[in-house]
Backbone bond lengths (Angstrom), bond angles and torsions (degrees), N, CA, C in turn:
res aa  C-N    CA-C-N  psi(-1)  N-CA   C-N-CA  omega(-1)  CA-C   N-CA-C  phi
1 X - - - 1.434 - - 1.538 109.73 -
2 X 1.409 125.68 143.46 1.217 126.53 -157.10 1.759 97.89 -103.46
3 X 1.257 110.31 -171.85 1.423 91.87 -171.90 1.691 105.34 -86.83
4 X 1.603 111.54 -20.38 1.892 137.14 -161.79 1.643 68.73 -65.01
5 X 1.094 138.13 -61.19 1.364 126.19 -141.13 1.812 101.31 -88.97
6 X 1.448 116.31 4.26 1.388 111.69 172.60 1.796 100.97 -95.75
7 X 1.252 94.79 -23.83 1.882 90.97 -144.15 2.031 82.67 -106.40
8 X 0.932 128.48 102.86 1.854 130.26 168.23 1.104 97.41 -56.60
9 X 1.377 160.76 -22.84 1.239 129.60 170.13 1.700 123.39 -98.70
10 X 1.517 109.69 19.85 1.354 105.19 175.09 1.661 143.79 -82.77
11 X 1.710 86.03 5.89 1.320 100.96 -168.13 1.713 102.96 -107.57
12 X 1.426 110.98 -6.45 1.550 148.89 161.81 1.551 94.20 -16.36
13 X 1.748 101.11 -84.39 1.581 86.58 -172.89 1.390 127.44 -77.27
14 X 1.237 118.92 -27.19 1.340 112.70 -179.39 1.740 105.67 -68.26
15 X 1.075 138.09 5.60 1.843 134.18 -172.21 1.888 81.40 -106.88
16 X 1.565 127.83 -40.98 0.833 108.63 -173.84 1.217 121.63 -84.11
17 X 1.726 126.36 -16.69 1.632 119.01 153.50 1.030 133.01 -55.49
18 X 1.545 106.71 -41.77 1.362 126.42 166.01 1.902 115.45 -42.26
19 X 1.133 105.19 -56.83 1.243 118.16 165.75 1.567 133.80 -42.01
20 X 1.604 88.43 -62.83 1.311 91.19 176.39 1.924 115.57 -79.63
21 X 1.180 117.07 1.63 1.322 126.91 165.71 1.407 106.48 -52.07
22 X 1.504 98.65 -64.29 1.350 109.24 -145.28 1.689 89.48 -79.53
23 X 1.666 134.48 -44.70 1.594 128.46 165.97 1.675 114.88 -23.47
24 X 1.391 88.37 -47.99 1.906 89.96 178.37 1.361 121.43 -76.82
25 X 0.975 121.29 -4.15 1.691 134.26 -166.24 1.657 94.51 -105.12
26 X 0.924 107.17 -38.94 1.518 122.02 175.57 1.638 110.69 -66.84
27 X 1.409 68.53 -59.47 2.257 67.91 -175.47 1.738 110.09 -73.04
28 X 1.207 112.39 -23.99 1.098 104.25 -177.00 1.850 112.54 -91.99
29 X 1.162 111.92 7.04 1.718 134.80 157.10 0.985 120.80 -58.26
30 X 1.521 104.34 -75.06 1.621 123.83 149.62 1.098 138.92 -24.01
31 X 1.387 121.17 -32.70 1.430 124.45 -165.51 1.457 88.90 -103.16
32 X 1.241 120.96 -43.82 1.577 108.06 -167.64 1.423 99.66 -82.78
33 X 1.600 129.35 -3.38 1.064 115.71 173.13 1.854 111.83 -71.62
34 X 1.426 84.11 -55.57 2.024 91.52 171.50 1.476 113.28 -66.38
35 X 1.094 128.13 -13.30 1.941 130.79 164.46 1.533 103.87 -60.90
36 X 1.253 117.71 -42.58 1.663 122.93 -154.64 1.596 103.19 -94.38
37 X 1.635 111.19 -21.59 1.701 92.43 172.29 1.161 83.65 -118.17
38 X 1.780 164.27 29.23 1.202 123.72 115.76 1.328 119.90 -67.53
39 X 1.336 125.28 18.85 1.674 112.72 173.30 1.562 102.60 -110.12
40 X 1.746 112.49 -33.52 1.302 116.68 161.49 1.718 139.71 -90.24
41 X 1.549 93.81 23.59 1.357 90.59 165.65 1.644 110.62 -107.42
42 X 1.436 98.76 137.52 1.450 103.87 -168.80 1.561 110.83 -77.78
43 X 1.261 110.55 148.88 1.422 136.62 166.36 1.518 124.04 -62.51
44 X 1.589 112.49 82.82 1.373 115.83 -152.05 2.126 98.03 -57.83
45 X 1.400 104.98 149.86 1.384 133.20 -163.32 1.477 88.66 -85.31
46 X 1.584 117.19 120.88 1.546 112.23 159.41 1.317 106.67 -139.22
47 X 1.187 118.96 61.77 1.638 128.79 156.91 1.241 124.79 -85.35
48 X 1.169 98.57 56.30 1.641 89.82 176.49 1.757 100.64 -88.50
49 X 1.926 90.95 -159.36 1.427 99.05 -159.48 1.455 112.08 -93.74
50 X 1.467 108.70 -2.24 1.684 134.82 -173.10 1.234 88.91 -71.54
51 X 1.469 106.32 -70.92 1.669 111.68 -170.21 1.157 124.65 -63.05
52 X 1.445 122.80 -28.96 1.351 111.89 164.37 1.333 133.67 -75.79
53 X 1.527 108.10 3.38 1.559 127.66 174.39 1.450 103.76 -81.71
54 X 1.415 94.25 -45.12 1.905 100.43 -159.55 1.430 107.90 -120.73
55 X 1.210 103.79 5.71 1.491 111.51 -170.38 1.863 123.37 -87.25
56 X 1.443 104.23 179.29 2.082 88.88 -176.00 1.722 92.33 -75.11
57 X 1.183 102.34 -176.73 1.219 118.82 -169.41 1.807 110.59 -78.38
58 X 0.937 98.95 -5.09 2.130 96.34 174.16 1.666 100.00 -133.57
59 X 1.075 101.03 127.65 2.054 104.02 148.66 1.126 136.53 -14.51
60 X 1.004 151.89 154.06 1.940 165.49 -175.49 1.625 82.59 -87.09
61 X 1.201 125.73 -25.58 1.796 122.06 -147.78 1.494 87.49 -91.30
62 X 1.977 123.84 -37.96 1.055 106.72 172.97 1.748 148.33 -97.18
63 X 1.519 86.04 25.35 0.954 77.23 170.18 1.936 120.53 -131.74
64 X 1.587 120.14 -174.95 1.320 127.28 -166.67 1.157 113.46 -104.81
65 X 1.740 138.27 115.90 0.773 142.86 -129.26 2.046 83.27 -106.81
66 X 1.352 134.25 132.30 1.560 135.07 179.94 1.292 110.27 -153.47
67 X 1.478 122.64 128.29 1.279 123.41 171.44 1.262 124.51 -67.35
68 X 1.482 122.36 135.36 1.380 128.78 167.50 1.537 116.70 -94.27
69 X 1.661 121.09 140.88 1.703 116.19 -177.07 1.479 89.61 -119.95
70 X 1.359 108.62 95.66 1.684 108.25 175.02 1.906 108.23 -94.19
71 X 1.512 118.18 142.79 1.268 89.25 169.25 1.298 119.24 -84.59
72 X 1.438 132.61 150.46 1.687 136.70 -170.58 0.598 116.46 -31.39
73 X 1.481 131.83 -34.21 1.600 124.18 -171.80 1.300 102.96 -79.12
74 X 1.354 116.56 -55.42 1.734 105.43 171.21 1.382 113.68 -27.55
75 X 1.175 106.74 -61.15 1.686 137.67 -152.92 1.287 68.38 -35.76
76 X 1.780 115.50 -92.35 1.213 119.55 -141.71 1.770 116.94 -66.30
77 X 1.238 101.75 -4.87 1.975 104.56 178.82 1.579 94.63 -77.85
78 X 1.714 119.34 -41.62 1.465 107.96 -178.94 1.595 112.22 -57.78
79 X 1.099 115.37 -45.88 1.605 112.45 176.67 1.236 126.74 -43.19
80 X 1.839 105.59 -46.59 1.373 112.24 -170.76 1.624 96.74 -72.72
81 X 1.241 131.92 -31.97 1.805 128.88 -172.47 1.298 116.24 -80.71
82 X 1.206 115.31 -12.88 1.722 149.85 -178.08 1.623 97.59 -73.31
83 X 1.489 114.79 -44.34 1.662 116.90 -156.69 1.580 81.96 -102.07
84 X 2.165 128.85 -48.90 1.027 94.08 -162.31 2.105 121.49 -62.22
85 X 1.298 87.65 -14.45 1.871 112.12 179.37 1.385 108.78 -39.45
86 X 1.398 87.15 -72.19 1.617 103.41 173.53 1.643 132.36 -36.46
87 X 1.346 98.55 -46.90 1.473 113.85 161.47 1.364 123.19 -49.75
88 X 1.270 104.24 -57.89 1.816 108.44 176.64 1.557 98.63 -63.15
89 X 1.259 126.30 -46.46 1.574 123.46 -173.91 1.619 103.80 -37.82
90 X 1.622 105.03 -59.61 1.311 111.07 -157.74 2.033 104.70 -65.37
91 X 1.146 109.01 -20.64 1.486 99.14 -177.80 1.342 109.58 -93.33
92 X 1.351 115.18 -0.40 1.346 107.43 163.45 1.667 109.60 -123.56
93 X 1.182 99.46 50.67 1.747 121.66 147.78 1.537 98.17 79.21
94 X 1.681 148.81 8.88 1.110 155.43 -175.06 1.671 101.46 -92.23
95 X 1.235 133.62 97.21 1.384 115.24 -168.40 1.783 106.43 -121.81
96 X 1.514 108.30 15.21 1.765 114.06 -171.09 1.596 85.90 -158.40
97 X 1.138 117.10 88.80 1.892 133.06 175.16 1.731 82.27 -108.73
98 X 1.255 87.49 124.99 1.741 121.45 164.40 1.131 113.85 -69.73
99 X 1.415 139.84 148.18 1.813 128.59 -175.76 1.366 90.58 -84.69
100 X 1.146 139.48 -26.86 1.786 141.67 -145.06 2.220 79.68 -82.83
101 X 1.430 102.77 -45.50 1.895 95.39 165.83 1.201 114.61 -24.78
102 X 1.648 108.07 -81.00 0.969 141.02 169.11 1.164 120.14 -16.51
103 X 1.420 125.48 -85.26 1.472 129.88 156.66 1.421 111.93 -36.94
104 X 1.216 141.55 -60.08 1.212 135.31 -177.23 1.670 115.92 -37.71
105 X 1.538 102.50 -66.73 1.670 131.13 -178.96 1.843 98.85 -39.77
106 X 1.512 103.54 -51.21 1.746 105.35 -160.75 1.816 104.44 -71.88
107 X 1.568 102.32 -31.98 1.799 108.19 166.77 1.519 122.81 -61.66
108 X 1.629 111.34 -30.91 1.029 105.59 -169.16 1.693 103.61 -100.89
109 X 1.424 118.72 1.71 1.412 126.58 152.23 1.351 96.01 -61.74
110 X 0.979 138.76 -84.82 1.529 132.43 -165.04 1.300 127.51 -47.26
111 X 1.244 105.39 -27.43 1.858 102.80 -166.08 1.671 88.03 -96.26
112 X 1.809 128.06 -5.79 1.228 92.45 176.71 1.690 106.80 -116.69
113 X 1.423 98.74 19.64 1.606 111.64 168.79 1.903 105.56 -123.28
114 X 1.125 106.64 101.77 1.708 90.25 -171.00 1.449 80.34 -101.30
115 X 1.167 152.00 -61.37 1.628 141.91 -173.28 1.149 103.99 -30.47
116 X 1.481 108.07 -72.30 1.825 98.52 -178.35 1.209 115.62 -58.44
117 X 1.025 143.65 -33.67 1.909 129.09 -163.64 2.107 86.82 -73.84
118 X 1.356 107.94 -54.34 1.932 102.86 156.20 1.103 123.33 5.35
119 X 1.828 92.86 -92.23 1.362 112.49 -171.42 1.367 116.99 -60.44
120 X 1.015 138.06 -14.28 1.791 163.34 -135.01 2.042 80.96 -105.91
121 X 1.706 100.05 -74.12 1.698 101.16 -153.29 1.528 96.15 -93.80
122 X 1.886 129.81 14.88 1.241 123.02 131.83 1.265 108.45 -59.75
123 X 1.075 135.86 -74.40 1.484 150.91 -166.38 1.651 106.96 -34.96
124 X 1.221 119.01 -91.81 1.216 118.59 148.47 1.896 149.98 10.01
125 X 1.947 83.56 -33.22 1.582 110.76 -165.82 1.986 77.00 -115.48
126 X 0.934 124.08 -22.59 1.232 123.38 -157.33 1.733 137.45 79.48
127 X 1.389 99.49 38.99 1.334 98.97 -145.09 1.778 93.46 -134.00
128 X 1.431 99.62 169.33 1.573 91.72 -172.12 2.021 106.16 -111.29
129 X 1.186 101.33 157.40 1.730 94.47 178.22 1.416 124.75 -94.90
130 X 1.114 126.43 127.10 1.555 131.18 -162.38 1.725 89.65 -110.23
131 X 1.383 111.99 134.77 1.428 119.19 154.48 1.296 138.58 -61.91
C-alpha cells in the first residue's frame, strides 16, 4: 500500500492541477471560440438611399469595425463632448451624425496631431515629453 492510498487527501493536488489544466483549456477554447465569430460576424450593410441623402459622407460598407478600452472617466468626458458636438452639428444643419462620424473625426484628430495624442499617453503614464 502506497502512502496516496493511506493519506485521502493526497491525490488533492494533483485532481486540482489536473483540473485547473483542463479550466484553462476550456477557457482558452472559448475565447478563440468568441475571437473567430467576432472576426466572422459580418458587418450588417446600411446603404440605403435614406442614408445616402442624409447620411455621413462614406458607407457602413466602408468602414472597420475595432474596439476601443477607454478608462470611464474618459468614457464618460467622450460622451459629454460627443453631445456638446452634436449641438454645434445641429446649428449648422447636421441633425442625424452617425457615431462611425464620430469615430472617424476623433482618428483623424490623432493622425493629424501625433505630438498631442504623445503628449496625451505621456501624461497618462505620468511622464513628461522630451523632443
Amino acid at each position: 500500500m502506497s502512502d496516496d492510498d493511506d493519506n485521502p487527501l493526497g491525490n488533492v493536488k494533483q485532481q486540482l492541477e489536473q483540473s485547473e489544466t483542463k479550466q484553462g483549456q476550456e477557457d482558452e477554447a472559448s475565447q478563440e471560440k468568441q475571437d473567430s465569430k467576432v472576426d466572422k460576424e459580418p458587418i450588417p450593410e446600411k446603404d440605403t438611399e435614406e442614408e445616402e441623402e442624409h447620411g455621413p459622407p462614406f458607407p457602413f460598407s466602408a468602414t472597420h469595425q475595432r474596439p476601443l478600452y477607454p478608462h470611464e472617466d474618459s468614457w464618460e468626458d467622450w460622451e459629454d463632448a460627443k453631445f456638446e458636438a452634436e449641438a454645434k452639428l445641429r446649428k449648422n444643419g447636421v441633425r442625424d451624425p452617425h457615431g462611425r462620424e464620430f469615430d472617424d473625426a476623433l482618428l483623424q484628430m490623432g493622425i493629424e496631431n501625433p505630438e498631442l495624442l504623445a503628449e496625451y499617453v505621456l501624461e497618462a503614464r505620468g511622464l513628461d515629453l522630451e523632443d
